[in-house]
N, C-alpha and C positions, 0 to 999 in steps of 0.2 A: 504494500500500500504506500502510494507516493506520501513523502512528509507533512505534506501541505492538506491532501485531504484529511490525515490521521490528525492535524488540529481543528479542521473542523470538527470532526467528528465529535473532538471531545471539546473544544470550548462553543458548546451549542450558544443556544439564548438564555441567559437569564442563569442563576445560582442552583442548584439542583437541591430538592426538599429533600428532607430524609424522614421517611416513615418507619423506623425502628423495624425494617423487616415486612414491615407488613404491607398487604397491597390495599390501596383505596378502593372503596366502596362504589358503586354504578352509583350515579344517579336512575332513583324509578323508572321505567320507560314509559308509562305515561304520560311524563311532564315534556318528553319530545313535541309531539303535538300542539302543543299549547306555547312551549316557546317558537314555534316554528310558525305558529300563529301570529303570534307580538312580533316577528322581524316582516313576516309578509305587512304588515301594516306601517309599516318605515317608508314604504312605497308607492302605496295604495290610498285613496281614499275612501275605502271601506268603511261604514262605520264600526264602534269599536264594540264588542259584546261582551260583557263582564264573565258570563258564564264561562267562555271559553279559555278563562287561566284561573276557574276557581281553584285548580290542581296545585298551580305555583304558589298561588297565595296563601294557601292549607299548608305546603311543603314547607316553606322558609316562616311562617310563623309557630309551626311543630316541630321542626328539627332541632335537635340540641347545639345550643351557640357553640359554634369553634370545630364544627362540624366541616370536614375536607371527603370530598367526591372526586372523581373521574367524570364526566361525557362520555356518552357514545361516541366511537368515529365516524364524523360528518363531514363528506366528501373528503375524504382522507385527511382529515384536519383533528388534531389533539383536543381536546376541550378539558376544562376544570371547576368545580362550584365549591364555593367558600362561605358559612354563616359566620354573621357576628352580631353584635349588637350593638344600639349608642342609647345611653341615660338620655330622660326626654322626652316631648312630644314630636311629633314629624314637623310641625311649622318650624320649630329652633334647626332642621335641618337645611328646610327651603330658605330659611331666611339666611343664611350663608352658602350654598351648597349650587341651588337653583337661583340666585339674585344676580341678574347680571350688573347691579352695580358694585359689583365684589368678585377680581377673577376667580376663575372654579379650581385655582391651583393654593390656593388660601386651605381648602381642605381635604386639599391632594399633595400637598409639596414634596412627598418623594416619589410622584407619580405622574405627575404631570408638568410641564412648564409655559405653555401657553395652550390658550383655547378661546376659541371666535365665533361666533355663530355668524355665518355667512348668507343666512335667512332674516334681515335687520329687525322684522316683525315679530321674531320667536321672542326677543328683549320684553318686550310689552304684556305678551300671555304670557312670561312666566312670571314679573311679577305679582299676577292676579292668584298662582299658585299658593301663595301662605294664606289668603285668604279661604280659595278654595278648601282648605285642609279641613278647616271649623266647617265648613257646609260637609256633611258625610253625607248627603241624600244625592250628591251632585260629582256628575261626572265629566270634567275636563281636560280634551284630548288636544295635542297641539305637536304639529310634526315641523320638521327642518332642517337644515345640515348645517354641518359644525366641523371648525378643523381643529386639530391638534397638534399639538408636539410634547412626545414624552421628555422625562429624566433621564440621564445615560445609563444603563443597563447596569447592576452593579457586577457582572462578571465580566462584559465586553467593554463597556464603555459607549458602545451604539445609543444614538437618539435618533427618533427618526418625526416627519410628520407624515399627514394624512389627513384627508378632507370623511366624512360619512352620513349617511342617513341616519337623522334620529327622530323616535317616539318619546313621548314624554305624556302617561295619562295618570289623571287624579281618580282616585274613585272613592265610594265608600267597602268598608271593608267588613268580618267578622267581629275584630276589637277595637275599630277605631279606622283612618281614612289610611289611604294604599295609595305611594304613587308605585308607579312602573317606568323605568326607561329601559331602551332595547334601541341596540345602533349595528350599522352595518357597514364595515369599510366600501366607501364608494373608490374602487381603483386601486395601484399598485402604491404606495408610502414615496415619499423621495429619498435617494438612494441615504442610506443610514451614515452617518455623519459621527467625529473622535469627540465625544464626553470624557468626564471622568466625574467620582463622587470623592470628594474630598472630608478625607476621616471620615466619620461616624455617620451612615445614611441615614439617620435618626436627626444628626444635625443638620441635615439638609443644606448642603454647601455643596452647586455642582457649577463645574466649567463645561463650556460649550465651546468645541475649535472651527463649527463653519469648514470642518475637511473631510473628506471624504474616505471612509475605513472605519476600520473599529482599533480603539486604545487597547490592545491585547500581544501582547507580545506573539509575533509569528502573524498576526493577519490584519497589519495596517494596510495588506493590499485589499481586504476584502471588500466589495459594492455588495451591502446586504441591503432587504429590505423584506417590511412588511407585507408579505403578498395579501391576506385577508384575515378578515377578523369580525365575527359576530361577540354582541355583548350585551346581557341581559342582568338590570341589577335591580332588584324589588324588593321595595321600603314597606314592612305593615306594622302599623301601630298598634299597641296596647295601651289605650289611654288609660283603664285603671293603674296601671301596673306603671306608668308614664314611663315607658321604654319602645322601643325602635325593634322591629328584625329586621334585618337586612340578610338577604341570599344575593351574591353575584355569580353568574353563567357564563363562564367565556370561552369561545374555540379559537385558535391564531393560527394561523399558518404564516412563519419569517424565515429569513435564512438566507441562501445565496447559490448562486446557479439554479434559482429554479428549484431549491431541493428543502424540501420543510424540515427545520431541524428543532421545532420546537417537541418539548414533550410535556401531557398533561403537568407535571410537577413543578415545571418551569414555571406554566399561566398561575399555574397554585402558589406560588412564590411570589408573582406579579400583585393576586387579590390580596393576599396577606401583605405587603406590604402596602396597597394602597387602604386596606382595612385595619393596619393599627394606627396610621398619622391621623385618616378621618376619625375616629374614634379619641384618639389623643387631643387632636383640636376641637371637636366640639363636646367632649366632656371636661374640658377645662376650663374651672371656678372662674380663672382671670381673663377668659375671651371677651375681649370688649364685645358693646350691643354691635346690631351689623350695621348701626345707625355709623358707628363710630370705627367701624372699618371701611364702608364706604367712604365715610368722608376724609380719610386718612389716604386712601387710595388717590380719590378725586384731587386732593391736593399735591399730594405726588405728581401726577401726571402735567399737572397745572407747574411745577416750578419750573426756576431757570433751570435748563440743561448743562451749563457747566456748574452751576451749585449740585445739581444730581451726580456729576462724575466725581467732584471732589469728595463727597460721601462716600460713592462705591471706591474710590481708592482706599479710603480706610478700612473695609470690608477685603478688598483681593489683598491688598499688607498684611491683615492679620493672615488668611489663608496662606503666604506665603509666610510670614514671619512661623507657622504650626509644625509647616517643614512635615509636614505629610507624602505620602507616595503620589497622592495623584499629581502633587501642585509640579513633581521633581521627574517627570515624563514627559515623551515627547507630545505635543509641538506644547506643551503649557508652559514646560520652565522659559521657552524662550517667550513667549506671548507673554507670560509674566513682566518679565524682567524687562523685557523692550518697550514696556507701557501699549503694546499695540493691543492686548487685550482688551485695556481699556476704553482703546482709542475707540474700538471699533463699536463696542455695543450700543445697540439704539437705546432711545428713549426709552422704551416698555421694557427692556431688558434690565435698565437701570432701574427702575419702577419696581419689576418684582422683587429685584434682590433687596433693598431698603422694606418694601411691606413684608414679606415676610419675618426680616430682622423686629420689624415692629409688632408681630403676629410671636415671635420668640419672646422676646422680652415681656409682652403681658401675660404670657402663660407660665413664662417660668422656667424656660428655657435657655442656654448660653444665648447669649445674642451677641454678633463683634462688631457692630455699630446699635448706638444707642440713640431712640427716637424720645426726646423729653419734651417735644414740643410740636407744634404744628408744623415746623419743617427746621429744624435744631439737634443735630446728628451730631454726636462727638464720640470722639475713639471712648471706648472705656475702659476703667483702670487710668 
């Protein structure tokens, strides 16, 4: 086996889970069905029928939280489902989670780093979402496409985007209101691009090189990408009990030449990580209201631009001064060092590194620049 496939082979996607041996459980086959229901309506404008996923909603508000499944294989594609839970009623989710005047990487940040809705009118109905929550007699549906760009992979370092089809309905439920969303990669990602996560993926500190490969020793020649990806994630409340289920459903197919190299454990790896940071930020005492994350956001965006860089220089100093593995690889030590890192990031980029730092510090977490004010950033310490 030539050298070069035998590193594929083994540094596929994503950090491999370890099941003490044991092999994951099917997801039911019943619940095929019905989630294959909620992605045909990403497309369609069918109307939406409750009955037809009373299956998913019964599943994920029964199943024991912390609960790891396999998919069936769907069109030769790995799938994975992960439960958890968040303290709360469902509106404390929408009102961070679904708000679009707050990015949706606020309660994803080791999972996401940008996302847009490229449908301008999806903005507006989802606001009306936290509302809807309190009506459980009331069912509303609202579709549109939305793009992404993840976090760098913590095994490769790959980030990639991708535009898809998404669903998004309210409904009422057994204990309380039920949203649903369910997305489907529209097209192939753009070719996967050199990340890295600096220290501790928990601290959320990632570079982006804009190059083309994966940060992995042996395959900076790689052009990977996202070939598809369905993804189904349903929220049912328990308002007595004022708690969340949450189930996520996801299949991927990524990799390179053509050749899917993800496997169930990997996407299991994906949900869990983007299921403890959500869980982390909004079960945390000191999350400002989203009154006061938005407008922390909005004023970000609103400052001067070289007052924003001077900021993020204090933020990429510490990251360099941490003298971490990722910051001391290639192309980042030099982007570092030459200030072109800096030079280069836009506006929004600058943006989220600063809200986040400010999303750190009121929870309680390390933060390496400190936000004391409406726009007053100083090193700390």
């Amino acid at each position: 086996m030539p050298f070069r496939y035998f590193l594929v082979l083994f540094f596929v996607m994503g950090t491999v889970i370890s099941t003490s041996g044991e092999e994951l459980q099917i997801v039911p086959e019943p619940l095929y069905p019905e989630l294959e229901y909620l992605f045909s309506l990403t497309k369609s404008e069918d109307a939406f029928q409750p009955d037809q996923v009373a299956g998913l909603v019964d599943f994920v508000r029964t199943v024991t939280v912390g609960s790891s499944s396999k998919l069936t294989i769907r069109n030769g594609i790995s799938g994975a489902f992960f439960s958890f839970s968040v303290k709360g009623d469902l509106g404390h989710i929408l009102d961070y989670s679904y708000n679009p005047d707050i990015p949706a990487y606020v309660t994803m940040p080791s999972s996401l780093s940008e996302h847009k809705w490229l449908t301008p009118q999806t903005g507006g109905e989802l606001k009306r979402l936290p509302r809807t929550a309190e009506a459980t007699n009331t069912i509303h549906l609202l579709r549109g496409k939305d793009s992404e760009i993840i976090t760098p992979d913590t095994n490769t370092g790959g980030y990639y985007g991708y535009s898809q089809d998404r669903l998004v309905v309210m409904m009422p439920g057994p204990t309380g209101p039920v949203l649903l969303s369910a997305s489907i990669q529209a097209g192939v990602s753009d070719v996967g691009k050199k990340g890295c996560l600096v220290g501790d993926d928990m601290d959320w500190n990632y570079l982006y090189s804009g190059q083309t490969g994966l940060n992995k020793a042996g395959l900076g020649w790689v052009s990977s990408y996202m070939y598809n990806s369905h993804s189904a994630i349903i929220y049912v409340a328990d308002s007595e009990k004022n708690i969340v289920h949450i189930g996520s459903f996801k299949w991927l197919d990524a990799g390179w030449a053509k050749m899917n190299l993800v496997k169930s454990s990997h996407i299991l790896n994906g949900i869990k990580r983007f299921a403890s940071d959500f869980k982390s930020v909004l079960e945390a005492p000191g999350l400002p209201a989203p009154q006061a994350v938005a407008a922390k956001y909005n004023t970000l965006r609103q400052s001067d631009e070289e007052d924003l860089r001077k900021d993020v220089a204090v933020y990429l100093q510490a990251l360099v001064d941490a003298n971490s593995a990722g910051v001391r690889t290639k192309p980042f030590k030099k982007l570092l060092s030459s200030g072109k890192y800096l030079e280069k990031m836009s506006r929004e980029e600058m943006v989220k590194v600063l809200i986040l730092e400010y999303i750190k510090e009121s929870i309680g977490k390390e933060s390496l620049v400190e936000l004391t004010s409406t726009h007053e950033q100083k090193n700390k310490g």
